[in-house]
Every structure is written in C-alpha cells, then in structure tokens.
Backbone as JSON Lines, residues from 0, in Angstrom:
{"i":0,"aa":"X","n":[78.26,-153.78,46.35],"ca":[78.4,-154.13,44.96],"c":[78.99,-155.53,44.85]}
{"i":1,"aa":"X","n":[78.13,-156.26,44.05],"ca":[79.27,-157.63,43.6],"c":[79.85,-157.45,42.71]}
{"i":2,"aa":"X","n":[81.18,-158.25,42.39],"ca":[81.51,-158.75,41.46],"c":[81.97,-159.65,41.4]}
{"i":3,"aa":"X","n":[82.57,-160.25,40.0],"ca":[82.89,-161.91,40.02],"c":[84.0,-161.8,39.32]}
{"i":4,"aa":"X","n":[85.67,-162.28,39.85],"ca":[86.33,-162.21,40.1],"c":[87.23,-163.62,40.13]}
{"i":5,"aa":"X","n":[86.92,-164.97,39.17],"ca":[87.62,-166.34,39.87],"c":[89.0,-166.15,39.62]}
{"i":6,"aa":"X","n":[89.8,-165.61,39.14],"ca":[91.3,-166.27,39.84],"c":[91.75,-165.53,41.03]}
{"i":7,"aa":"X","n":[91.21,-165.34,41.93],"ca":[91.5,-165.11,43.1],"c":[91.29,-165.9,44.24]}
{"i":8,"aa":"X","n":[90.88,-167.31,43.98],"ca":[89.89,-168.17,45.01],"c":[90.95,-169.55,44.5]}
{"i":9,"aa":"X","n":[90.67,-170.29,45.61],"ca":[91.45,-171.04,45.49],"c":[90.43,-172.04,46.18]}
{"i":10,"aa":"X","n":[90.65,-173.25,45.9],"ca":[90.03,-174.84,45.75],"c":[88.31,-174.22,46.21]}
{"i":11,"aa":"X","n":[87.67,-174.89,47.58],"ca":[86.4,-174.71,47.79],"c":[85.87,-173.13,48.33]}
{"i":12,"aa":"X","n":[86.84,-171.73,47.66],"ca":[86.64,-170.56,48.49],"c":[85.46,-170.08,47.52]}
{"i":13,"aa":"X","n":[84.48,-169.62,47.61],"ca":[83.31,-169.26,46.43],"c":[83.38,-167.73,46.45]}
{"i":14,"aa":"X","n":[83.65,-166.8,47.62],"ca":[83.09,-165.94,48.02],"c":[84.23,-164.97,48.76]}
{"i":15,"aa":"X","n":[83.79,-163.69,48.86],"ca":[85.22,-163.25,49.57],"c":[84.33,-161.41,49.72]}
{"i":16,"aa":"X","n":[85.11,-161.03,50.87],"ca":[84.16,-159.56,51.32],"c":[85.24,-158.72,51.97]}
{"i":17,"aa":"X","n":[85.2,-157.53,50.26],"ca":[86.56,-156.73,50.7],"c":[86.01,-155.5,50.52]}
{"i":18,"aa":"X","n":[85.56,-154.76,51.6],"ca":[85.12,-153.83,51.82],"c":[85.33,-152.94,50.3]}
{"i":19,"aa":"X","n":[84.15,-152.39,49.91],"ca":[82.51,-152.24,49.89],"c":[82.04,-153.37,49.0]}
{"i":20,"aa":"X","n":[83.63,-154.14,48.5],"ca":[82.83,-155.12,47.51],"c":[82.58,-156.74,48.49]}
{"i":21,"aa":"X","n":[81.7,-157.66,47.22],"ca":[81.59,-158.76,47.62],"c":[82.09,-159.29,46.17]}
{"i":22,"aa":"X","n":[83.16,-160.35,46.39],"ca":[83.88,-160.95,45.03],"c":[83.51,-162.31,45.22]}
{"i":23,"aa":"X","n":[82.35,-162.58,44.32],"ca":[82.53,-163.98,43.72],"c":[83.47,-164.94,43.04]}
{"i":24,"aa":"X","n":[83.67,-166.27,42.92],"ca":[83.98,-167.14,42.28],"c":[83.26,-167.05,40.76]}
{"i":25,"aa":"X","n":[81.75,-167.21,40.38],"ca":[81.2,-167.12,39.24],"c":[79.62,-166.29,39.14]}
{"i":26,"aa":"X","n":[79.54,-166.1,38.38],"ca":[78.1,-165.07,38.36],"c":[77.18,-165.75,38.8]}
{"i":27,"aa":"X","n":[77.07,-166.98,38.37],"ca":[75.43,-167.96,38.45],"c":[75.49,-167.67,40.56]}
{"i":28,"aa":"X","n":[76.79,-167.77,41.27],"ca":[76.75,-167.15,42.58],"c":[76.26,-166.2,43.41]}
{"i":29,"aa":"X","n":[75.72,-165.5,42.24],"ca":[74.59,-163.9,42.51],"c":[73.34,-164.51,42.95]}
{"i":30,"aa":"X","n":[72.98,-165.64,42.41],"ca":[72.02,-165.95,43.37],"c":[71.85,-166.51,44.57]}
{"i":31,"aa":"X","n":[73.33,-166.89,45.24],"ca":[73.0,-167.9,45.92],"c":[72.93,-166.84,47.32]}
{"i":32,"aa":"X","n":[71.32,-167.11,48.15],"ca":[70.84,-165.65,49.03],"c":[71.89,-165.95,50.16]}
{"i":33,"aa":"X","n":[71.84,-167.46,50.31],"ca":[72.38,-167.55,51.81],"c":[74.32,-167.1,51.97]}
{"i":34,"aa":"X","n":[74.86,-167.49,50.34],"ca":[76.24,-167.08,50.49],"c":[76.41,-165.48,50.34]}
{"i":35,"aa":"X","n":[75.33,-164.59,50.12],"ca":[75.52,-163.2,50.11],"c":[75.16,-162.76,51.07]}
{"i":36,"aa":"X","n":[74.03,-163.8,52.01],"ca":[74.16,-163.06,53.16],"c":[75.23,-163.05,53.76]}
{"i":37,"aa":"X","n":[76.29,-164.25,54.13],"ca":[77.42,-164.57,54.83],"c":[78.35,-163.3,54.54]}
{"i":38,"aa":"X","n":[78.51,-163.1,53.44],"ca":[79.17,-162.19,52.72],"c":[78.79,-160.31,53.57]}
{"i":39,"aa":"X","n":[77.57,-160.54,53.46],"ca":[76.75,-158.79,53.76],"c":[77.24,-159.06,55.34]}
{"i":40,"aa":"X","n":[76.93,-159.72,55.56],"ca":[77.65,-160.16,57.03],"c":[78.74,-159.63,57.62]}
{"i":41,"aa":"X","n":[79.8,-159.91,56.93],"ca":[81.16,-159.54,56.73],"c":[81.3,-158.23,56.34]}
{"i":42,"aa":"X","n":[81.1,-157.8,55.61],"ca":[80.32,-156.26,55.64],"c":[80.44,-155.09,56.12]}
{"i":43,"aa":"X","n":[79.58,-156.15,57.39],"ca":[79.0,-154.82,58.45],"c":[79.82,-155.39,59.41]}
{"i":44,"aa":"X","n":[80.62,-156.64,59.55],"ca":[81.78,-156.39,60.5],"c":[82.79,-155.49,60.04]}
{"i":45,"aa":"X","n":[83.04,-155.57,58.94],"ca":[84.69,-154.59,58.53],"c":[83.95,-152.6,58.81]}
{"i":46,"aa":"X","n":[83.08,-153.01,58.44],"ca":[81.92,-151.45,58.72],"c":[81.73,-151.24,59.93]}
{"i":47,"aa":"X","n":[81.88,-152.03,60.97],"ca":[81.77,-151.4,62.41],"c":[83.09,-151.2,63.3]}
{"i":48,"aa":"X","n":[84.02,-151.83,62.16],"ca":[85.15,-152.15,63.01],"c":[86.06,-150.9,62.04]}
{"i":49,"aa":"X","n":[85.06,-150.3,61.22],"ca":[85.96,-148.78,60.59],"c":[87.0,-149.74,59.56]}
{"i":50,"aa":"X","n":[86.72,-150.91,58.87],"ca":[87.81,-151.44,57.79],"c":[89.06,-151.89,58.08]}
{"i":51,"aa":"X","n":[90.49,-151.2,58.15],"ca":[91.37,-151.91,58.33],"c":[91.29,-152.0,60.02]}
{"i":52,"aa":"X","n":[90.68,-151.93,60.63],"ca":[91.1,-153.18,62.15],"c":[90.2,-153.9,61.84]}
{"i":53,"aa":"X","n":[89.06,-154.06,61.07],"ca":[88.86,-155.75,60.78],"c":[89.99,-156.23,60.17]}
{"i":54,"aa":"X","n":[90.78,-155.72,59.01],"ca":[91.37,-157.04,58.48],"c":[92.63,-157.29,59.47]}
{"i":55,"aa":"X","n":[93.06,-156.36,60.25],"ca":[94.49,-156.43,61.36],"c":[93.61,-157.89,62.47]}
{"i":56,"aa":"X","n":[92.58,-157.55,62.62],"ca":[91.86,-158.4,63.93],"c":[91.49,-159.5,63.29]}
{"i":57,"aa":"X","n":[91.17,-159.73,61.91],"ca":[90.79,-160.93,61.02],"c":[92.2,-162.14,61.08]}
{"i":58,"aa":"X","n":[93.25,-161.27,60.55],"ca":[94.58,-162.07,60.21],"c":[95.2,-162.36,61.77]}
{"i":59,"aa":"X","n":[95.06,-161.43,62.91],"ca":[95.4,-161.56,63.82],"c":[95.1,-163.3,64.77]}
{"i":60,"aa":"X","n":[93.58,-162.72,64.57],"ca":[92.94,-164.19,65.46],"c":[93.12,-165.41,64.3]}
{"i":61,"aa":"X","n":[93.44,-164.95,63.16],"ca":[93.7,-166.5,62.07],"c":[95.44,-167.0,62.93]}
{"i":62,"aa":"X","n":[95.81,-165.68,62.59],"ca":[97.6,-166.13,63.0],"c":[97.5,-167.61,64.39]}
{"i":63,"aa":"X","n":[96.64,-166.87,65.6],"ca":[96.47,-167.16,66.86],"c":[96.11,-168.82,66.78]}
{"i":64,"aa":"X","n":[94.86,-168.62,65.92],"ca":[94.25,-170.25,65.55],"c":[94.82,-170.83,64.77]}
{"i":65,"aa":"X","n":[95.54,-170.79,64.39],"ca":[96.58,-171.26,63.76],"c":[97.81,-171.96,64.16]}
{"i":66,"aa":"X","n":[98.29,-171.64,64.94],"ca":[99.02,-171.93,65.9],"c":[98.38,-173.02,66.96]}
{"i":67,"aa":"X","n":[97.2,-172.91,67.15],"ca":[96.67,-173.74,67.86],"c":[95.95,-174.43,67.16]}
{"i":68,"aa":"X","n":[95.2,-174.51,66.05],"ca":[94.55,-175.7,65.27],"c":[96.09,-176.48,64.17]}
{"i":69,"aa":"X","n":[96.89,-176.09,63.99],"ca":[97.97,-176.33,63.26],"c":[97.61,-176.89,61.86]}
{"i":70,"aa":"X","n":[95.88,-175.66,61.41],"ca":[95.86,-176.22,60.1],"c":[95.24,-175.07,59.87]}
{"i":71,"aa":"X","n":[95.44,-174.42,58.58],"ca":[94.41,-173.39,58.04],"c":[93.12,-173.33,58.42]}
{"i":72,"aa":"X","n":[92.66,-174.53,57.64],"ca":[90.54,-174.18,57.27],"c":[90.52,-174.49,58.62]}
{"i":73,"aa":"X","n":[90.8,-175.4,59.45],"ca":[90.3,-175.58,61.22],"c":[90.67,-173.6,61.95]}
{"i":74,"aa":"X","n":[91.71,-173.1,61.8],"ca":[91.8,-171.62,61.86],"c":[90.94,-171.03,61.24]}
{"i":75,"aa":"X","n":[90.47,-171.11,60.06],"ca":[89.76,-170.24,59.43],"c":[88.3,-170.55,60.2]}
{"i":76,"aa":"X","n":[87.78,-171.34,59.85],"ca":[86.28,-172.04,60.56],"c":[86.19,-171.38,61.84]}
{"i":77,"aa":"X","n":[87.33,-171.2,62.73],"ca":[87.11,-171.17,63.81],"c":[87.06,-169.83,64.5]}
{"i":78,"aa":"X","n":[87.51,-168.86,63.07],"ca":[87.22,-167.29,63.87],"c":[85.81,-166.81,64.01]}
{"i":79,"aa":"X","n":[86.27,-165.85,65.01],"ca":[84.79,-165.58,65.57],"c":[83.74,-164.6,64.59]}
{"i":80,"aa":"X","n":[84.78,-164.1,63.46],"ca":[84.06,-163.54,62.02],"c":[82.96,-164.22,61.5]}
{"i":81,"aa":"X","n":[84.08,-165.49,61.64],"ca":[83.28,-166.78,60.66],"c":[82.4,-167.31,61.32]}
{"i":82,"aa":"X","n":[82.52,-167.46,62.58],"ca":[81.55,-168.43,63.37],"c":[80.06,-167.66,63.21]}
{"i":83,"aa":"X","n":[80.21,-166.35,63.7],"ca":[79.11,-165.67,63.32],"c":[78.6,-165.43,62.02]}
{"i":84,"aa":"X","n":[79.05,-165.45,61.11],"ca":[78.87,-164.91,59.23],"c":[77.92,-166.74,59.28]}
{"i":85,"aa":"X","n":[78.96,-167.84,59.62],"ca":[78.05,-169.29,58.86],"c":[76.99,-169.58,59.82]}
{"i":86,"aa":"X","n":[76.79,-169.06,61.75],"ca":[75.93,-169.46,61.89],"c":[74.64,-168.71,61.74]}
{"i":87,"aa":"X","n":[74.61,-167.87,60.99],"ca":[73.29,-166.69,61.04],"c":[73.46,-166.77,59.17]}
{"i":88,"aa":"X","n":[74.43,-167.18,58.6],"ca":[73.99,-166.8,57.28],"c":[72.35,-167.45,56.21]}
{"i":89,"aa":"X","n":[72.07,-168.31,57.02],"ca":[70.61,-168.71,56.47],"c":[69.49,-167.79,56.63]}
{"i":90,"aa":"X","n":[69.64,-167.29,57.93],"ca":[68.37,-166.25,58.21],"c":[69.21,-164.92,57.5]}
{"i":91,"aa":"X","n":[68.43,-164.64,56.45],"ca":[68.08,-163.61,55.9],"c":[67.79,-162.26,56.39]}
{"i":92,"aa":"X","n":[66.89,-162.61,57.05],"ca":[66.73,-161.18,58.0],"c":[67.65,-160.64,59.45]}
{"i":93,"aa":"X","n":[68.8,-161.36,59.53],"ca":[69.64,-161.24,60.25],"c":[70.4,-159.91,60.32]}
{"i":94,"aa":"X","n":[70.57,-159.06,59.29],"ca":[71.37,-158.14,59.44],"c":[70.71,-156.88,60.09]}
{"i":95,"aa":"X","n":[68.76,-157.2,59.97],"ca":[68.11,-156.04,60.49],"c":[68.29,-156.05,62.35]}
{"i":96,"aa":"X","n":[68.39,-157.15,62.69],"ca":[68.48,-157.62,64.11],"c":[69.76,-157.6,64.52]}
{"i":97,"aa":"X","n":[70.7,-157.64,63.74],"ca":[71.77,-157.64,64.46],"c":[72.03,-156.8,65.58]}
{"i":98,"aa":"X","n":[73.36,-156.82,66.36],"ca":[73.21,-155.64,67.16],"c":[75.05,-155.48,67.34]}
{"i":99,"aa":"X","n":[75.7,-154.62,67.17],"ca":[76.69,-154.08,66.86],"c":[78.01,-154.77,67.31]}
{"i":100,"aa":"X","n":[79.19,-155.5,67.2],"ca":[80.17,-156.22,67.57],"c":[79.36,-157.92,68.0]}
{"i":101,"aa":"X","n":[78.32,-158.13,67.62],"ca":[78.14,-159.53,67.56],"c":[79.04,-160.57,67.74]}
{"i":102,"aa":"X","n":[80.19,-160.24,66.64],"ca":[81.38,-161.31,66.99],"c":[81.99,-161.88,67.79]}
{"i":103,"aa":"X","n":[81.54,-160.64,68.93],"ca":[82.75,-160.96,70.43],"c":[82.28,-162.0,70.39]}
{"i":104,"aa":"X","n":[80.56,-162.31,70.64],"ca":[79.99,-163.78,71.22],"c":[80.73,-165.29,70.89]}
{"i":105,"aa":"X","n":[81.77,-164.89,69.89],"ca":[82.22,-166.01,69.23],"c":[83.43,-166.64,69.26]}
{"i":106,"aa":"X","n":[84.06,-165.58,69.95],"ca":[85.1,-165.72,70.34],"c":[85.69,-167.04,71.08]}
C-alpha cells in the first residue's frame, strides 16, 4: 500500500519503506515506477528478513558506516540495502528474478 505522508522526510528523502507500507513525500510520486520499485525492493528485504531484523541489521550496518564514512548520506548510500534497492531499481522486472538475501552481495 502507498501512502503520502511529507512531514516525515527531510531535505532530498522522497520515499521511505516501512513494512507493508511505502510512504511518499507527495502523490504526483505514485508515479514515479523506478522510485517504487526501489521502495518494493525494500519490501521484500524487511519480508525475508521477517521485519524487525531488517530494521536492527538496517541501523546496525548504518551505525558501522558511519563510523567509517564519518558522514550520514556516504553511510546511508553505502549499505548493502541500498546498494542493492538503487542498483536494480530501474529494471522493473527485478523483483520476479530476484533470488532471496541478495543483499549479502553488497556488502
């Protein structure tokens, strides 16, 4: 289910995936295919990982990169959630191919 949700986002965040929902920044965002895929993406990581140990393993490896990029968005960019959600979020048909813990690869 989407919904749209902006005071929860802060400067360039559009998008956000909190199990079963996907929370937009603004409606006209319902269309945009490639940021819902990123989103459906996210998804089926918190869905394979049974929900809260994605978000324990999400904040975990942010804490980690963090410490070692000594900046947020370079931490954020750099988890292996994310790496996988931005580099597959164009192909569309990505979620039929996927194949289950993908993320490790990204690590």
């Amino acid at each position: 289910m989407i919904v749209v949700f902006r005071p929860i986002f802060l400067k360039n965040y559009v998008g956000l995936s909190l199990w079963p929902l996907i929370i937009l920044k603004a409606d006209a965002l319902r269309e945009d295919s490639v940021l819902i895929n990123h989103e459906k993406i996210h998804l089926r990581q918190q869905q394979e990982l049974l929900i809260i140990p994605f978000y324990l393993l999400y904040f975990t490896e942010w804490l980690i990169r963090l410490m070692y990029y000594r900046n947020a968005y370079h931490a954020y960019k750099n988890l292996s959630f994310e790496k996988e959600a931005y580099h597959n979020e164009a192909n569309l048909d990505y979620l039929k191919t996927r194949k289950p813990f993908t993320f490790i690869k990204y690590l």
